[in-house]
MIROKOL-555013 format. One record per residue: residue number from 1; residue in one letter; y, z, x of N, C-alpha, C in turn. Coordinates in Angstrom, 1 decimal, m for minus. Each point is the difference from the previous one (the first is absolute). Layout:
BEGIN
+-----+---+--------+--------+--------+--------+--------+--------+--------+--------+--------+
|   k | r |    nyy |    nzz |    nxx |   cayy |   cazz |   caxx |    cyy |    czz |    cxx |
+-----+---+--------+--------+--------+--------+--------+--------+--------+--------+--------+
| NUM | A |      Y |      Z |      X |      Y |      Z |      X |      Y |      Z |      X |
...
+-----+---+--------+--------+--------+--------+--------+--------+--------+--------+--------+
END
This chain:
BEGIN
+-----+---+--------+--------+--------+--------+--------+--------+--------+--------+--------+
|   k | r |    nyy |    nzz |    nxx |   cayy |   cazz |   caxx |    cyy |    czz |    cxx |
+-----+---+--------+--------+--------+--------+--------+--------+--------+--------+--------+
|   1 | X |   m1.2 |    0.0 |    0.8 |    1.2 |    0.0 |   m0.8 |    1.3 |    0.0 |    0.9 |
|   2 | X |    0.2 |    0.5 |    1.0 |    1.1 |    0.7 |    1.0 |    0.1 |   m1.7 |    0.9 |
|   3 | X |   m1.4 |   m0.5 |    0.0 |    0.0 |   m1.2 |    0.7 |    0.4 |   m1.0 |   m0.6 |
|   4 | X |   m0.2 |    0.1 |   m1.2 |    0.6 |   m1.1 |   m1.3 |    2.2 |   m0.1 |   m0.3 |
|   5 | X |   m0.2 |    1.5 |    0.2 |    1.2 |    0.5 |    0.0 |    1.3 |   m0.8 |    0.9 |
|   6 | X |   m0.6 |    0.3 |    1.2 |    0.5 |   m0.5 |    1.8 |    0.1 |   m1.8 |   m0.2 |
|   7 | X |   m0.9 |   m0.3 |   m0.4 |    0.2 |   m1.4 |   m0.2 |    1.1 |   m0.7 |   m1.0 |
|   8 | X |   m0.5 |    0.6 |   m1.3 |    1.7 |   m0.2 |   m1.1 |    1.2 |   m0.1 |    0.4 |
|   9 | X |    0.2 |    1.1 |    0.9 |    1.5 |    0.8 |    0.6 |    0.3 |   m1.2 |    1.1 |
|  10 | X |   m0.9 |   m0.1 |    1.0 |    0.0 |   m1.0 |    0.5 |    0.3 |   m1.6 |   m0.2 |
|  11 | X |   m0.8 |   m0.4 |   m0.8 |   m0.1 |   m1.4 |   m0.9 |    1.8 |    0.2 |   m0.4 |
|  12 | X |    0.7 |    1.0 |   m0.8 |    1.1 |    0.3 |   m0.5 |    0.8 |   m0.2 |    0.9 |
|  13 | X |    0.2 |    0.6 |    1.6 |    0.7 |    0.3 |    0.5 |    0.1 |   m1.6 |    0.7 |
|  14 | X |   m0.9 |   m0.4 |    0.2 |    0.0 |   m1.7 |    0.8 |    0.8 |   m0.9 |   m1.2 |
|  15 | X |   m0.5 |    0.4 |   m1.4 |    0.7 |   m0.9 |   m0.8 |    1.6 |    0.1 |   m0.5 |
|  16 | X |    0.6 |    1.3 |    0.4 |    1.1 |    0.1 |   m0.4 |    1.0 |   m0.3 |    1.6 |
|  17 | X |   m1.2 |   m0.4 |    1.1 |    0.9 |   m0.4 |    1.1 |    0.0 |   m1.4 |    0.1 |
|  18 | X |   m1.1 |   m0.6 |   m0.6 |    0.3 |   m1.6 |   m0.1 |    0.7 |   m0.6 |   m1.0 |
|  19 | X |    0.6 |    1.1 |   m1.0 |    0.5 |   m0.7 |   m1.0 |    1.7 |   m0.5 |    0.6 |
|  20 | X |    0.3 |   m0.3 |   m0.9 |    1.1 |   m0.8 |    0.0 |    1.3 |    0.7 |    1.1 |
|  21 | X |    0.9 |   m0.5 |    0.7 |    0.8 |    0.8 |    0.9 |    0.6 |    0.4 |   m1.3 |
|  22 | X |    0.7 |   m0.2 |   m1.2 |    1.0 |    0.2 |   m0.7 |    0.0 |    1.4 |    0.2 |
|  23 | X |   m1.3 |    0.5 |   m0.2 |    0.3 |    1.5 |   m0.4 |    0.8 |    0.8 |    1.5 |
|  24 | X |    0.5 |   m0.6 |    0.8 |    0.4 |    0.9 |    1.4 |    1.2 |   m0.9 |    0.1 |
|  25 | X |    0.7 |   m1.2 |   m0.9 |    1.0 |   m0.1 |    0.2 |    1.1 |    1.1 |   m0.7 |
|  26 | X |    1.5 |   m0.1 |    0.8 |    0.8 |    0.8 |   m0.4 |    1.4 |   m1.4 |    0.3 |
|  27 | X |    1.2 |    0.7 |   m0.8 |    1.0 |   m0.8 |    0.1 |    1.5 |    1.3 |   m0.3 |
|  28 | X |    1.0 |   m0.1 |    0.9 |    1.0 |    0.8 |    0.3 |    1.2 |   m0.4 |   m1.1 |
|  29 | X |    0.3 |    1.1 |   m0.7 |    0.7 |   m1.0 |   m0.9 |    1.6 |    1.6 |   m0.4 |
|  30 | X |    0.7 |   m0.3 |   m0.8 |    0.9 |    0.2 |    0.0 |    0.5 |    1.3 |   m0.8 |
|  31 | X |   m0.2 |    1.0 |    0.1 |    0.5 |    1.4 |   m1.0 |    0.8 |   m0.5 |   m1.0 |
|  32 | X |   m0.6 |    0.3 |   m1.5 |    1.5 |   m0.5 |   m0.6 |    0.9 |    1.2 |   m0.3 |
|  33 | X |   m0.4 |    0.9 |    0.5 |    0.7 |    1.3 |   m0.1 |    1.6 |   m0.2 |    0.7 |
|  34 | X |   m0.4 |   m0.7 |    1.6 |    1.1 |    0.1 |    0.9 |    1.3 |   m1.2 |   m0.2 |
|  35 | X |    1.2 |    0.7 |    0.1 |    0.9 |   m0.4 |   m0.2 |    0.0 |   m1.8 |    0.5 |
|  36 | X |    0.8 |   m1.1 |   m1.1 |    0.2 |   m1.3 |    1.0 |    0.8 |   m0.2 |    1.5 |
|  37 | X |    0.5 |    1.1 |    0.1 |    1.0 |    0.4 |    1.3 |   m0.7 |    0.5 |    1.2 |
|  38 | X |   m1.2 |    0.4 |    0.1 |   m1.3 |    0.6 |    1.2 |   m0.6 |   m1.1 |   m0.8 |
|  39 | X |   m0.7 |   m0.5 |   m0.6 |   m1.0 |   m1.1 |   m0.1 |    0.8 |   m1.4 |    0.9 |
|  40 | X |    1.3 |   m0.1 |   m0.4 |    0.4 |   m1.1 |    1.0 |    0.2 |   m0.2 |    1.3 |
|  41 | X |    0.2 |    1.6 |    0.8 |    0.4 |    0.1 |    1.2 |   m1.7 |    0.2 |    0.8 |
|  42 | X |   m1.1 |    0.5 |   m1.2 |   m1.0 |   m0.3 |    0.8 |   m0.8 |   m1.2 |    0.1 |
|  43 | X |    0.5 |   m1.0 |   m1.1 |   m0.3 |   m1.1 |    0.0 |    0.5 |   m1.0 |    1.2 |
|  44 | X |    1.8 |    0.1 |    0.3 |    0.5 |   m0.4 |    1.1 |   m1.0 |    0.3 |    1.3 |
|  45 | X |   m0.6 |    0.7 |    0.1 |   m0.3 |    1.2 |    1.1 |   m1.4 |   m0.9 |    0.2 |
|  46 | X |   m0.7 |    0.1 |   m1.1 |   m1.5 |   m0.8 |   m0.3 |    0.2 |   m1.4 |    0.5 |
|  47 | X |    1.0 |   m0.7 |   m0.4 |   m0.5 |   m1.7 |    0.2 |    0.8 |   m0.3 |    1.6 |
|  48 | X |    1.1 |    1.2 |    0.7 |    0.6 |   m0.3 |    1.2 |   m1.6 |    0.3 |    1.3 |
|  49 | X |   m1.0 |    0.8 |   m0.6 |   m0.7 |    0.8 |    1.0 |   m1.5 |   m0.7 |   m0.6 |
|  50 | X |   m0.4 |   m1.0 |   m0.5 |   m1.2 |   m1.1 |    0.0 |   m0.7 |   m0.2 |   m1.3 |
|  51 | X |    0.8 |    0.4 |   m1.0 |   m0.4 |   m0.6 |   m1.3 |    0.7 |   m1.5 |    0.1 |
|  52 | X |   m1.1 |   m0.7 |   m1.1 |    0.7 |   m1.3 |    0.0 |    0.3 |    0.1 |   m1.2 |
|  53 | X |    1.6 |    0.0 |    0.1 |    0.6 |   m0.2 |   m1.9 |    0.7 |   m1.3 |   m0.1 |
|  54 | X |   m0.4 |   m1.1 |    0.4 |    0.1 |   m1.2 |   m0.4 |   m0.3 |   m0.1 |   m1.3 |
|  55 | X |   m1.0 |    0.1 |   m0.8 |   m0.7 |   m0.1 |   m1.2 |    1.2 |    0.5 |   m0.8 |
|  56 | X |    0.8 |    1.2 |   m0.1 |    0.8 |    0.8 |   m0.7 |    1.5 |   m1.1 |    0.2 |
|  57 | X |   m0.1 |   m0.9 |    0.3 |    1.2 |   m0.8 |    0.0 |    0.2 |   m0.4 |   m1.4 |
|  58 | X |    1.4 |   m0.7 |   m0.2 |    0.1 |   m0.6 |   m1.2 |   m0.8 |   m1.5 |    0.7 |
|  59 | X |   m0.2 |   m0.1 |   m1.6 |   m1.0 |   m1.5 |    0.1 |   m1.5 |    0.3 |    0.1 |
|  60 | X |   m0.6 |    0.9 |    0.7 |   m1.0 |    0.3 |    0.6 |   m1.0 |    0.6 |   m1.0 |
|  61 | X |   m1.2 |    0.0 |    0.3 |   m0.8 |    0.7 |   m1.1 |    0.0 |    1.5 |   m0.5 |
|  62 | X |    0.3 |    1.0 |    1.0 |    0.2 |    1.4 |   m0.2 |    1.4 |    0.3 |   m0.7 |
|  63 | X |    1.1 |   m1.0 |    0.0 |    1.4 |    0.1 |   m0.1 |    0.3 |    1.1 |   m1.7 |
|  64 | X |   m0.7 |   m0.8 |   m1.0 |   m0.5 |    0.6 |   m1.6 |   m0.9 |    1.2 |    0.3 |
|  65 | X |    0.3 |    1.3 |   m0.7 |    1.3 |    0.2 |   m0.6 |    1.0 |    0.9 |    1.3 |
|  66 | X |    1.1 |   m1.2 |   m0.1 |    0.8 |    0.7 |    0.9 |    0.7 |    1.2 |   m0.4 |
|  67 | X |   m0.8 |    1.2 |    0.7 |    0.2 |    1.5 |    0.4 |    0.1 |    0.6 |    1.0 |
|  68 | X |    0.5 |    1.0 |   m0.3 |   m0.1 |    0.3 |    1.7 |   m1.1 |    0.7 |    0.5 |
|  69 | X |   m0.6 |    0.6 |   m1.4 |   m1.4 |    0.8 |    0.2 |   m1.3 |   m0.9 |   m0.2 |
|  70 | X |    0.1 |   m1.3 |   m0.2 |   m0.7 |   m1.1 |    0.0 |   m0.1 |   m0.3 |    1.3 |
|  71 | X |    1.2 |   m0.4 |    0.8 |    0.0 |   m0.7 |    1.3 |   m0.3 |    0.7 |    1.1 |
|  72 | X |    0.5 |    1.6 |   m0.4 |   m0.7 |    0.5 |    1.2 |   m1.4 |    0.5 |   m0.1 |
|  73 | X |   m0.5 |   m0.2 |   m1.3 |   m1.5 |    0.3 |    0.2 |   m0.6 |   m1.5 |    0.9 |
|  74 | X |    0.7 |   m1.1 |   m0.5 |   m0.6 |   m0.8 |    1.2 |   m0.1 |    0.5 |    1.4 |
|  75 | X |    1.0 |    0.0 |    0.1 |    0.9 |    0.6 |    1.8 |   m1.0 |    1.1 |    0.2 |
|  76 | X |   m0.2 |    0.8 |   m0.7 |   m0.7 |    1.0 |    0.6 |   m1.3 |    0.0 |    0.4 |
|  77 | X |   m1.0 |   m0.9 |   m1.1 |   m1.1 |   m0.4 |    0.0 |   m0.4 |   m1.0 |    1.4 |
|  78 | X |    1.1 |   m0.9 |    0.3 |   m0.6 |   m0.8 |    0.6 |    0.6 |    0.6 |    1.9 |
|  79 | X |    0.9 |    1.0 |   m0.1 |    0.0 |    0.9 |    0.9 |   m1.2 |    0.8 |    0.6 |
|  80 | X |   m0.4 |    0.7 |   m1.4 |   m1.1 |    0.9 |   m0.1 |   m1.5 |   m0.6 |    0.9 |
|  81 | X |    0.1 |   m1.3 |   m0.5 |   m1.5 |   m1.3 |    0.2 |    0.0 |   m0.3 |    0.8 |
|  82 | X |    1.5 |   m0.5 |    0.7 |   m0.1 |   m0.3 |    1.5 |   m0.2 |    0.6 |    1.2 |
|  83 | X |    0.6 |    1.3 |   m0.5 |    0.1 |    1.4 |    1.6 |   m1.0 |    0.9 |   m0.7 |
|  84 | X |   m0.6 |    0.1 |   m0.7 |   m1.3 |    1.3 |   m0.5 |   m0.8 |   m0.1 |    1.4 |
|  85 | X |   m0.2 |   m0.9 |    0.3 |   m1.1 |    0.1 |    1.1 |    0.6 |    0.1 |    1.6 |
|  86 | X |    1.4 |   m0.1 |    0.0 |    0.7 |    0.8 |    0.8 |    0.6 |    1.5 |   m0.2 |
|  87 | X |   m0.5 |    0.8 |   m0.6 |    0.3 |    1.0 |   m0.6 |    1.0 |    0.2 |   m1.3 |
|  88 | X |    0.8 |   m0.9 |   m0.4 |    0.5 |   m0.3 |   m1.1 |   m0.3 |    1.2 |   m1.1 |
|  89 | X |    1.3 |    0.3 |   m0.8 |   m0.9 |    0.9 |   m1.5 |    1.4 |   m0.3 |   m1.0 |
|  90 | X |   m0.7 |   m0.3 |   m1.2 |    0.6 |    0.1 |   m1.3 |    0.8 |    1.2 |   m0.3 |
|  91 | X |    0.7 |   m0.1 |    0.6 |    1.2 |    1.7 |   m0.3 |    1.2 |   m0.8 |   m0.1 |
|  92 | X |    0.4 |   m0.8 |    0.7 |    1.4 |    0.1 |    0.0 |    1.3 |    1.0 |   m1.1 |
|  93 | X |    0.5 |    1.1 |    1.2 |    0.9 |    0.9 |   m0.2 |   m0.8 |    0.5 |   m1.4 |
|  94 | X |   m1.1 |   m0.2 |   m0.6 |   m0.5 |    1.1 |   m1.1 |    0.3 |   m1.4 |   m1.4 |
|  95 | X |    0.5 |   m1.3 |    0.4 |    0.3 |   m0.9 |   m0.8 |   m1.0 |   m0.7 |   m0.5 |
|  96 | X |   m1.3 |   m0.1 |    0.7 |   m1.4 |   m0.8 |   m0.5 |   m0.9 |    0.9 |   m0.2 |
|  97 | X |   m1.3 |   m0.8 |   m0.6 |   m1.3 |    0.8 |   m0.3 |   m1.4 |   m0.8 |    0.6 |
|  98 | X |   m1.0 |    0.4 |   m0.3 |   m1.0 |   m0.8 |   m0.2 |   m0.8 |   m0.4 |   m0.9 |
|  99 | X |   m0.3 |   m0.9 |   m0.3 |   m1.1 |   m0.2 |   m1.3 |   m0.9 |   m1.2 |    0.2 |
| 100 | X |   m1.1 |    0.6 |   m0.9 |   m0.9 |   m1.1 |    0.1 |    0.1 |   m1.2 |   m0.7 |
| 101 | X |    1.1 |    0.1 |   m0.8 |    0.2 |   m1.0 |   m1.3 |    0.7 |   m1.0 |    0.3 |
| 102 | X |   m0.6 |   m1.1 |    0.2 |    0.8 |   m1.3 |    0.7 |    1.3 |   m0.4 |   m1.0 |
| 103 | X |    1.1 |    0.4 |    1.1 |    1.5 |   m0.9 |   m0.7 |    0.3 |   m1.0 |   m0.5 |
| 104 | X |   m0.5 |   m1.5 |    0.8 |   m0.1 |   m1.1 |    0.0 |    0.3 |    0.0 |   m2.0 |
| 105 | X |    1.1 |   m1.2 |    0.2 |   m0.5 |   m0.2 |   m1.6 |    0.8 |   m2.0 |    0.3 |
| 106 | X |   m0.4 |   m0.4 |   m1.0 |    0.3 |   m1.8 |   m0.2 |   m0.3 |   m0.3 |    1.1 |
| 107 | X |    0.9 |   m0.6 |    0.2 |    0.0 |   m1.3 |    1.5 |    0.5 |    1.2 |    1.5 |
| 108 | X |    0.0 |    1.5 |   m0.4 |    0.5 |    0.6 |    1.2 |   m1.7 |    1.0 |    0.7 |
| 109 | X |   m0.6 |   m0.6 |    0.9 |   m0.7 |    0.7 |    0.1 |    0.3 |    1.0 |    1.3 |
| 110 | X |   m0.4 |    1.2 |    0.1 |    0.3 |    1.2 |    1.1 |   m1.3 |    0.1 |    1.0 |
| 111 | X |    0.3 |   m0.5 |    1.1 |   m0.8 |    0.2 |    1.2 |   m1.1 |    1.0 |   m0.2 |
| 112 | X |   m1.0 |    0.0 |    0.8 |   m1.0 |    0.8 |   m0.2 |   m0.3 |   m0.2 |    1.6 |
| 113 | X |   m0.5 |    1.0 |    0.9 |   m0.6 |    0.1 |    1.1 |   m1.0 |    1.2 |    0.1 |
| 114 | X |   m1.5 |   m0.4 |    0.3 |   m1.2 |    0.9 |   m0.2 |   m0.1 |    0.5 |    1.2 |
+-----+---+--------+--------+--------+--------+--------+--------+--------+--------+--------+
END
């Protein structure tokens, strides 16, 4: 029984590591608590130091809905995706979060890096 046991747990544990990456992505996104006045100065801060906010231009696909808590969740996100793996973290000044729940909506999709 204990050997039947060991195996299930097993079987389980291999299957929930080959499943899909989705479940270990994450995406940096924007407090809507924090004022537009700190969401912009950390957004300036985000796209000067290796977020790419090209996307968040006018014309561009991220551009809708232009917010300021919209654009810096890009900024942040694509900050967060690029430098995570140089020690990077989703804080900015206490202005972002993390979630599992992909931002991306229409034609604006948000970076992902596993």
């Amino acid at each position: 029984m204990a050997h039947a046991l060991v195996k299930i747990l097993l079987l389980i544990t291999i299957f929930a590591l080959l499943k899909s990456d989705a479940q270990f992505e994450d995406w940096c996104i924007a407090d809507e608590q924090t004022p537009d006045d700190e969401l912009q100065r950390a957004m300036v801060w985000a796209c000067e130091n290796g977020a790419d906010c090209s996307k968040i231009e006018a014309n561009q696909p991220c551009f809708e809905p232009n917010t300021v808590k919209d654009h810096a969740s890009f900024a942040f996100n694509s900050y967060f995706q690029r430098m995570k793996d140089k020690g990077a973290t989703c804080y900015f000044n206490s202005a972002a979060y993390v979630t599992d729940l992909d931002p991306s909506h229409g034609s604006c999709k948000f970076e992902i890096h596993g």
